[in-house]
C-alpha positions in Angstrom: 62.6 61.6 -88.0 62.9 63.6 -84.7 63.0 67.8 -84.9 61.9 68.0 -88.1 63.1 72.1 -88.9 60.4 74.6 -90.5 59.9 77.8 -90.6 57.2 80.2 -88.9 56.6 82.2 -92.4 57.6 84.8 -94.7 61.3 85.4 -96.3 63.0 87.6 -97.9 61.8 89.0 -101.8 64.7 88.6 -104.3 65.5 92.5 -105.4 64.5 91.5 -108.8 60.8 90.9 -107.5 60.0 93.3 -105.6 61.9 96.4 -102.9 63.9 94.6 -100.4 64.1 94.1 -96.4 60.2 95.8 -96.3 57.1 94.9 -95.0 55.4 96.0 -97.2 57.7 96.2 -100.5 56.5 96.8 -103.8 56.1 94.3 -106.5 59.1 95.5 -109.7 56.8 93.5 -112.9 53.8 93.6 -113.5 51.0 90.6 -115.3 52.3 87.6 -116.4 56.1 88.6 -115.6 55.1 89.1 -112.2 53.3 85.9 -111.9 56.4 84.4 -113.2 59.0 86.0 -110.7 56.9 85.1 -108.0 57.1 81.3 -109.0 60.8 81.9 -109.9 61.4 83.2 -106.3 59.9 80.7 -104.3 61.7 78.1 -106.1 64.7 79.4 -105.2 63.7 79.5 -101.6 62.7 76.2 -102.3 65.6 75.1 -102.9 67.9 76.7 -100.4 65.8 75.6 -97.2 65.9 72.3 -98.8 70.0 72.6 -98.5 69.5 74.0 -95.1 68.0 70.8 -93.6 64.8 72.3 -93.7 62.1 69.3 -93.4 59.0 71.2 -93.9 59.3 73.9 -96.2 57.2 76.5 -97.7 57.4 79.3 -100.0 58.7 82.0 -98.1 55.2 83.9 -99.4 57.0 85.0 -102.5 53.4 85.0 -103.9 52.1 88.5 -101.3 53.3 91.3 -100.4 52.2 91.2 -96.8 51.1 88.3 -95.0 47.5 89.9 -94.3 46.9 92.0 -97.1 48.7 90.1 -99.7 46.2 87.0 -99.3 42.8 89.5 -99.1 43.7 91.4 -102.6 40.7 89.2 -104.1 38.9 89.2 -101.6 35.2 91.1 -102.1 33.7 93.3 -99.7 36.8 95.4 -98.9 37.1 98.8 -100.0 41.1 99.3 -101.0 40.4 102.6 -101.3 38.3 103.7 -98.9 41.4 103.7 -95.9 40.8 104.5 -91.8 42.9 105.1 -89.6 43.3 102.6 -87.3 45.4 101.7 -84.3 46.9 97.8 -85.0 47.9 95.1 -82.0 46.0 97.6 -79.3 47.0 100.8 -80.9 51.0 99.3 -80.9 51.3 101.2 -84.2 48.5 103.2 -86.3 48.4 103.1 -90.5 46.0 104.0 -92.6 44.4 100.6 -93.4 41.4 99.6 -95.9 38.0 99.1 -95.0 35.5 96.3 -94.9 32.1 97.9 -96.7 30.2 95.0 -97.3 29.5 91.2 -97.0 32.9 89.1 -97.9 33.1 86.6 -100.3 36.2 84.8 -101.8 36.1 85.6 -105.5 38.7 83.3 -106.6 41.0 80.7 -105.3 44.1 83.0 -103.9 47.5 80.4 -103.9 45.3 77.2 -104.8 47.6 77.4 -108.1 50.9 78.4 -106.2 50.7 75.8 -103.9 50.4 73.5 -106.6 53.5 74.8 -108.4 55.4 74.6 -105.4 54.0 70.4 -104.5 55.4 70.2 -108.4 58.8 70.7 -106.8 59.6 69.8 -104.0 59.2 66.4 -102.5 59.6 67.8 -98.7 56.2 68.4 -96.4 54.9 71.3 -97.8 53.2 74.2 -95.5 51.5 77.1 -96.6 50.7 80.1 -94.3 47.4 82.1 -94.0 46.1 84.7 -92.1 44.2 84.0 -89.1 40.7 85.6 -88.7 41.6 87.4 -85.7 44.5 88.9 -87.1 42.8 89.6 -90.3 40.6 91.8 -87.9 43.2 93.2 -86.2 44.3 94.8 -89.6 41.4 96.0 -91.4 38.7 98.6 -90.5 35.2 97.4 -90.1 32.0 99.2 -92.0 30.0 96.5 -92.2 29.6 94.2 -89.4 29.4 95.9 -86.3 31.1 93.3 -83.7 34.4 92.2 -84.6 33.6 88.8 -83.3 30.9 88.6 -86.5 33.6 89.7 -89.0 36.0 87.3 -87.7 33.5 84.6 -88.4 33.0 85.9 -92.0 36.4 86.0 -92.3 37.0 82.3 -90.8 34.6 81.1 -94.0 36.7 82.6 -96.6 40.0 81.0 -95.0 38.0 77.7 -94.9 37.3 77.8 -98.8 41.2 78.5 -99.6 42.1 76.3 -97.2 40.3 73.3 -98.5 41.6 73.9 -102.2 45.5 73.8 -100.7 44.5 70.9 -99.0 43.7 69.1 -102.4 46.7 70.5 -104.0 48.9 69.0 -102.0 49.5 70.9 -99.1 50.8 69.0 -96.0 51.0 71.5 -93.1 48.3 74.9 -93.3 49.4 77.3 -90.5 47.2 79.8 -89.3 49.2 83.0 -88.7 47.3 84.7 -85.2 50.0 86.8 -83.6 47.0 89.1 -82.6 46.3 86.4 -80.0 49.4 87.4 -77.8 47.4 91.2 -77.5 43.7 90.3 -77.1 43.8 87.5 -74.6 40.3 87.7 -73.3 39.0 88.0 -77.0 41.0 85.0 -78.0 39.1 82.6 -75.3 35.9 84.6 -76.0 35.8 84.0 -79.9 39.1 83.8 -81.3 39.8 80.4 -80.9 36.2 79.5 -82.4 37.1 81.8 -85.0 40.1 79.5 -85.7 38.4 76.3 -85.6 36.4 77.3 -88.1 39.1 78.5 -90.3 40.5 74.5 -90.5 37.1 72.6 -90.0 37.0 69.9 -92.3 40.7 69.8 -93.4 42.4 66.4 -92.9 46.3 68.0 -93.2 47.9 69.2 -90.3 46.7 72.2 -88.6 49.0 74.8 -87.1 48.5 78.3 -85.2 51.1 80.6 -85.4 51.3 82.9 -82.6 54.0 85.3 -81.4 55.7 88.9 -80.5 56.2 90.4 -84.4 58.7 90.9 -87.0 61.7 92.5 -86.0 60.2 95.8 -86.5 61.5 98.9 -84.2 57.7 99.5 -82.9 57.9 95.3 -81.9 60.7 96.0 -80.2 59.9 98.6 -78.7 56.4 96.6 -77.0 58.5 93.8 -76.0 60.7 96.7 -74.1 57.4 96.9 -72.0 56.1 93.4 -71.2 58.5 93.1 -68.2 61.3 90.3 -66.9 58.7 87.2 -68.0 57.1 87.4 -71.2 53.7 84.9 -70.3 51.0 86.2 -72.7 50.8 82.7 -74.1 49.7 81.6 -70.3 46.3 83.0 -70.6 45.6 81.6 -74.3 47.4 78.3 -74.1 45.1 75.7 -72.1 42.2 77.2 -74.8 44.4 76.3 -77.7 45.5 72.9 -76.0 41.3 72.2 -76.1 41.2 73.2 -79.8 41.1 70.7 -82.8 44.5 72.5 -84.2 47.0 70.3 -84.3 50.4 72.5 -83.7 51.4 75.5 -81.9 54.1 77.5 -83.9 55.5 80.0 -80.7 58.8 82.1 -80.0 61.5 80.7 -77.7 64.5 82.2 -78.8 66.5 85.1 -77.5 62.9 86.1 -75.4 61.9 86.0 -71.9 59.1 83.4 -72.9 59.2 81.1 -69.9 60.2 77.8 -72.1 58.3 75.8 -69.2 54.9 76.7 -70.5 54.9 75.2 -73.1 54.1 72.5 -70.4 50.2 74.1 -70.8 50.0 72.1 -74.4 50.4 68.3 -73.9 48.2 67.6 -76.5 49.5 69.1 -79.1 53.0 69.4 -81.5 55.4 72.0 -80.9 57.0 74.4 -83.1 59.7 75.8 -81.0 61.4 79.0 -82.3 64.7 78.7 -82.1 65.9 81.6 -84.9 65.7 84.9 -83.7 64.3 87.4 -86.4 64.6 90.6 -84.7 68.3 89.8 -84.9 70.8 89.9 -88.5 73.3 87.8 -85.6 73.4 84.3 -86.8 72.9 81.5 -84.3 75.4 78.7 -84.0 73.9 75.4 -84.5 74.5 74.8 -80.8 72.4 78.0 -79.9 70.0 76.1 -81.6 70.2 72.7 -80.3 70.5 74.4 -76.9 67.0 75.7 -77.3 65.7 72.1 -78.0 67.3 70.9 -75.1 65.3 73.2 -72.7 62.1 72.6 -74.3 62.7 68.6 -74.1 62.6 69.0 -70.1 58.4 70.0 -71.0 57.8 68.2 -74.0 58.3 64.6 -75.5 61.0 64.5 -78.7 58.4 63.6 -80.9 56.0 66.4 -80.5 59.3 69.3 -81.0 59.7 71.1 -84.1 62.5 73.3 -84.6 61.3 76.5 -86.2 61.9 80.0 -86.6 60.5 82.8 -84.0 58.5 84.6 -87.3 59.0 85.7 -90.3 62.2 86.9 -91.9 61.0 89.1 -94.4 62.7 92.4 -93.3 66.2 90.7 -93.4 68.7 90.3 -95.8 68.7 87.2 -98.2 72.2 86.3 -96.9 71.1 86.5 -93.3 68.0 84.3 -93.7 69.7 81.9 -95.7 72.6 81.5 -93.1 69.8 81.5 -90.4 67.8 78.3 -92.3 71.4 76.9 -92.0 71.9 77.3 -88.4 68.3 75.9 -87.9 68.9 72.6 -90.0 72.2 72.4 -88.3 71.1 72.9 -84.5 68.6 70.2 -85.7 70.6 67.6 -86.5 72.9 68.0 -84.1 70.0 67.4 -81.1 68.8 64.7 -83.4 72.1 62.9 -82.9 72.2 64.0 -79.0 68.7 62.1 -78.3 68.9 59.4 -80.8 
């Protein structure tokens, strides 16, 4: 099948889970209810991208509260309570953030058991997101290892572990979320995308990097205000990623002044083409969508073109996320029958 629709990551937390429209919401239950919620919620998501069209789902990480912090609760060798200050994406916003304080080591499988809950249900292709080790760096304070290059490595083994037990529950698709890589360019070609590699070595499933400008949070808007009439960050990472062993690119396309042409820099590998705006509670028409595919046909064969969203949709509303999956499956069918 031609455009196959997914999405880039997160969505919206039913209220009865956990605060709503957040970043960072808190979870409502706690123990066993909690774990239970969680599972309840990302059926439900489940099953409305599945009536959206949506080819390749996922779910929606219903299972964290963030998509950094929520996957490195279990993680040992961070201090939770130990916090720095620390300035995030090049100082683009500071928080108070915890601190690594010792060598890390995955305790425990993290969503080995989630995943497999969600295979149970869904006969779709199934992705799961994780955080990529660059990213991961980007949003933690380092005490222990001195280069963040060293750290990112450390970090890269723990993502390899989880990532090999989704792999054998059934995962299809595991996308590496790095949107870090559109701020450190020089880093990325450095060690990042070494970093990466080693994040997905050994896994037979399809490999994806997620990279692009941030929620639809004021201070990401605000940064994008800044980056001038030709947003071309991706030009200085894209021929290194197009080298890598990762399989897909997951970038944002719509409603941004990406140039769509470079996209022209990755012939060797799929393309997940964001065509849903997530800065944005307007919802796209599926010829906004389609319209999006087109362009991005004029660099790219059909068969490597996967309509997805720009990022995650967590701070939105359920009903607009829900509508935008729609638009997506929509604009996706609709350039399926234009280039059958």
């Amino acid at each position: 099948m031609l455009f196959r629709p997914t999405i880039a990551g997160s969505l919206p937390k039913p209220g009865w889970l956990a605060e709503t429209e957040k970043l960072w919401p808190k979870w409502k239950l706690e123990g066993p209810d909690l774990d239970q919620t969680k599972r309840d919620a990302a059926l439900i998501w489940i099953k409305l991208q599945e009536d959206a069209g949506i080819e390749i789902v996922s779910d929606g990480e219903q299972f964290r509260t963030h998509f950094v912090h929520g996957f490195l609760e279990t993680v040992e060798g961070i201090d939770w309570d130990l916090k720095t200050k620390m300035g995030i994406r090049n100082n683009r916003y500071v928080v108070d953030v915890p601190t690594v304080t010792g060598p890390l080591r995955r305790g425990r499988p993290v969503h080995r058991d989630e995943a497999a809950y969600c295979r149970e249900h869904t006969k779709k292709g199934l992705k799961w997101t994780l955080p990529g080790p660059m990213t991961i760096c980007d949003t933690l304070a380092d005490g222990h290892y001195g280069k963040r290059a060293d750290m990112a490595m450390a970090f890269a083994d723990v993502l390899n572990e989880e990532a090999r037990e989704l792999e054998a529950a059934g995962v299809d698709t595991i996308q590496f979320d790095e949107p870090a890589f559109n701020v450190f360019m020089d880093d990325v070609n450095e060690w990042g995308i070494e970093a990466l590699e080693r994040a997905a070595r050994g896994l037979k499933c399809t490999t994806a990097v997620h990279i692009c400008y941030g929620y639809g949070i004021d201070a990401n808007i605000t940064w994008k205000e800044t980056l001038g009439s030709e947003w071309r960050q991706y030009e200085a990472i894209f021929p290194a990623i197009n080298a890598s062993a990762i399989r897909q690119v997951s970038l944002e396309c719509a409603n941004s002044r990406v140039p769509i042409s470079l996209i022209g820099l990755l012939p060797d590998k799929d393309l997940l083409i964001g065509c849903i705006d997530v800065a944005s509670t307007e919802i796209e028409t599926p010829e906004t969508v389609a319209g999006i595919i087109d362009e991005a046909l004029k660099h790219a064969d059909a068969e490597r073109i996967y309509p997805c969203t720009n990022c995650g949709m967590a701070p939105l509303s359920r009903d607009v996320a829900a509508a935008k999956l729609h638009a997506l499956g929509a604009g996706a069918a609709l350039a399926r029958a234009r280039h059958r």
